[in-house]
C-alpha positions as CSV (number, residue, x, y, z in Angstrom):
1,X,0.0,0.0,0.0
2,X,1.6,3.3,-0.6
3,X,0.3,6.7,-0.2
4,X,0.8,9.6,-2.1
5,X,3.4,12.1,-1.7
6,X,0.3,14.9,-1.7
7,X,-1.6,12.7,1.4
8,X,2.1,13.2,3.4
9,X,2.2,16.3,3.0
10,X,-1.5,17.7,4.1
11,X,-0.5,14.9,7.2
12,X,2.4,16.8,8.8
13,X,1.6,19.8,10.5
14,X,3.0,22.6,9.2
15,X,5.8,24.5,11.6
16,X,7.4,27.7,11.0
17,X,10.9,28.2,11.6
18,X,11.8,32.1,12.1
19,X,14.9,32.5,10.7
20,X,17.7,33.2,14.0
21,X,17.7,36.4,13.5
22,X,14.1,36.9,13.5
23,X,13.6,34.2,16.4
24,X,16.6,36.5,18.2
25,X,15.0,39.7,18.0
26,X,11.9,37.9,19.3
27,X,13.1,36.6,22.1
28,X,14.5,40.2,23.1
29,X,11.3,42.0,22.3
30,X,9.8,39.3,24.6
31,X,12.4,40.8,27.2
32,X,11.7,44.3,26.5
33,X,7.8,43.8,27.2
34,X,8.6,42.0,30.9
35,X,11.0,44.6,32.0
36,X,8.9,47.0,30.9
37,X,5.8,45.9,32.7
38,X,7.8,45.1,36.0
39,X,9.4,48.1,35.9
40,X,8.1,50.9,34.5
41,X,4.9,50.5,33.1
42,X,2.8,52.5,35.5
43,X,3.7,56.7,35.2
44,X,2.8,58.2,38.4
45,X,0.9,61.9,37.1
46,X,2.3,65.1,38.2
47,X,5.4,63.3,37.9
48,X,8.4,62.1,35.6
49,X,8.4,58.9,37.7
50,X,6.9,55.4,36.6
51,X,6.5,52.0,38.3
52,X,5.9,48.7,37.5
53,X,4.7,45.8,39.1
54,X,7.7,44.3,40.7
55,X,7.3,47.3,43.5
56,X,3.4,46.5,43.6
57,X,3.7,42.9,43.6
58,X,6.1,43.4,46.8
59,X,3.5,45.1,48.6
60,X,1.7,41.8,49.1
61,X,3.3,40.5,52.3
62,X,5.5,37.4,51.9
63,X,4.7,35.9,48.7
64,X,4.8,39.1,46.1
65,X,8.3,39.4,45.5
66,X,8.5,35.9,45.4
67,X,6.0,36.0,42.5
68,X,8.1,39.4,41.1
69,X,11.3,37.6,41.2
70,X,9.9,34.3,39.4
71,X,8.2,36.8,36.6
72,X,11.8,37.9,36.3
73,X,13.7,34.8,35.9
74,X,11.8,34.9,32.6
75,X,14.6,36.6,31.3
76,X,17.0,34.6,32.9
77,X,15.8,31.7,30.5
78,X,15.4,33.9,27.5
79,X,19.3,34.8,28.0
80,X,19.9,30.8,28.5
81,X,18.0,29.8,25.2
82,X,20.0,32.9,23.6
83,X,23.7,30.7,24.7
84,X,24.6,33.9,26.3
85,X,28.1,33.7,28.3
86,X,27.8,32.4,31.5
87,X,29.4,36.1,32.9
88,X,26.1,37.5,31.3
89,X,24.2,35.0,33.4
90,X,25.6,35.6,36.3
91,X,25.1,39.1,36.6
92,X,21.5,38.9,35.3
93,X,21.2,36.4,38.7
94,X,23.0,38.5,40.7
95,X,20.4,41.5,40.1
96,X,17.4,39.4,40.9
97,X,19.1,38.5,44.0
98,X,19.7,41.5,44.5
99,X,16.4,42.7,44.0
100,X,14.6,39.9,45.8
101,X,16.9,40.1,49.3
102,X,16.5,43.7,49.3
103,X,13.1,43.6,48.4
104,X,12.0,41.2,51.1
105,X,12.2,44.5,53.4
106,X,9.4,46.2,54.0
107,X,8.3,49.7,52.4
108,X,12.3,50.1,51.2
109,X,12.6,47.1,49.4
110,X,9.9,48.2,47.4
111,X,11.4,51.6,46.6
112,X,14.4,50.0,46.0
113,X,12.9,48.1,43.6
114,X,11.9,51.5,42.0
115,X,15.2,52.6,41.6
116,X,16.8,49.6,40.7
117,X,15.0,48.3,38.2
118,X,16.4,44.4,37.9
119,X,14.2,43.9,34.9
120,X,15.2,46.6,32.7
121,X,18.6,46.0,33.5
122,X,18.4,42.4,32.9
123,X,17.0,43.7,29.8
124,X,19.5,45.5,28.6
125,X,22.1,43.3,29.7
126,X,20.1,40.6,27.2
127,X,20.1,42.6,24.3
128,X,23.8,44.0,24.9
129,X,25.3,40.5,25.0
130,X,23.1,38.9,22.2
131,X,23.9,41.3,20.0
132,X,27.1,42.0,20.5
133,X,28.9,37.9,20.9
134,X,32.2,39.0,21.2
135,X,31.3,41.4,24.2
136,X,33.9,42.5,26.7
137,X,33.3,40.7,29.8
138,X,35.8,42.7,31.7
139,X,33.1,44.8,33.5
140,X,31.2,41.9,33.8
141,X,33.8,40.3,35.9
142,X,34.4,43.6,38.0
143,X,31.0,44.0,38.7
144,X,30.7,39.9,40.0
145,X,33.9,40.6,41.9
146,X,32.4,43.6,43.6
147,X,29.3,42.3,44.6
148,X,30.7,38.9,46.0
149,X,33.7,41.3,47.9
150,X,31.1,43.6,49.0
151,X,28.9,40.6,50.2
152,X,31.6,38.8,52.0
153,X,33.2,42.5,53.5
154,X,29.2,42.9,54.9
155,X,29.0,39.5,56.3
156,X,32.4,39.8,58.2
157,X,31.4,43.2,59.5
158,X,28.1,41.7,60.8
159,X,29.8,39.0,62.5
160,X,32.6,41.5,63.9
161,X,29.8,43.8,65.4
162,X,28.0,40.5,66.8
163,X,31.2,39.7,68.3
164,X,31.8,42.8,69.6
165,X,28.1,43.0,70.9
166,X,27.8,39.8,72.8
167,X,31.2,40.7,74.3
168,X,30.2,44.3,75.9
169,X,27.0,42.7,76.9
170,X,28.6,39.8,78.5
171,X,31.4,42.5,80.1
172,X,28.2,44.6,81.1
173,X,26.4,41.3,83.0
174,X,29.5,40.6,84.8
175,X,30.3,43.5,86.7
C-alpha cells in the first residue's frame, strides 16, 4: 500500500521556523515587554516617575516578591536559550538576588525596587550581549567581583559587630 506524496504532506503539521535572527530579536522583544511591565509600566501623574509591578507585587506581604522575582527569571531563560556567556548569566542572577533580598524589606525594598529596576537592567544586559557575541566581559567580571567582595566584607562586619556586641554585653552582666 503506498500513499501519495500529496496525502504526506497535508499529514504533517506545518511548523514555521523564524529564521535566527528573527527568532533573536523575538526573544528580546519578549524581554523588553517583561521589563517594561515590571518596571516601568505605571507613570505616576504630576510626575516624571513610573512604576511597574515588581514594586506593587512586593507590597503583598511574603509571597509578592517571590511571585516578582519568578516573573523575572523569565529573562534569565530567555538569555539561557540565547547561549549567552555564563558572565552574562551571572550578573542577570545577581540582580534578581539583589532585587529579591532587598526587596524582602518592607516599604524600602519596594522603593528600591523602583530605583533599581532588575528587569530593565536584565533587559538590557540581554540585548547588549546577544547582539554584541564578542562582548567584553571585563566589566562583567568587576561588577561579580564587587558584589561577591562587598557581600563577604558585609557579612564579616556583621559577624565582627556581633562579636563585639555579645562581648560588651557579657562585660556589662558581669560587673
Amino acid at each position: 500500500m503506498e500513499f501519495s506524496s500529496t496525502h504526506d504532506r497535508e499529514a504533517e503539521p506545518r511548523v514555521t521556523v523564524l529564521p535566527r535572527d528573527d527568532a533573536r530579536e523575538h526573544l528580546l522583544s519578549i524581554a523588553d515587554i517583561l521589563a517594561k511591565v515590571m518596571d516601568t509600566s505605571i507613570r505616576i501623574p504630576g510626575t516624571s516617575w513610573s512604576i511597574g509591578l515588581d514594586p506593587l507585587l512586593g507590597l503583598i506581604p511574603g509571597i509578592g516578591d517571590v511571585i516578582a522575582n519568578l516573573i523575572g527569571t523569565v529573562i534569565l531563560g530567555l538569555a539561557t536559550r540565547l547561549q549567552l556567556p555564563r558572565i552574562v548569566l551571572t550578573r542577570i542572577s545577581l540582580n534578581l538576588l539583589i532585587n529579591g533580598t532587598v526587596g524582602a524589606v518592607p516599604i524600602v525594598g519596594d522603593l528600591f525596587s523602583v530605583w533599581f529596576r532588575s528587569h530593565a537592567r536584565n533587559a538590557a544586559l540581554l540585548r547588549e550581549a546577544a547582539l554584541k557575541p564578542e562582548r567584553e566581559t571585563h566589566a562583567d567580571w568587576f561588577y561579580v567581583g564587587g558584589i561577591i567582595g562587598g557581600t563577604v566584607t558585609l557579612l564579616l562586619f556583621t559577624i565582627a559587630f556581633i562579636i563585639w556586641l555579645v562581648y560588651k554585653l557579657w562585660t556589662v552582666a558581669t560587673v
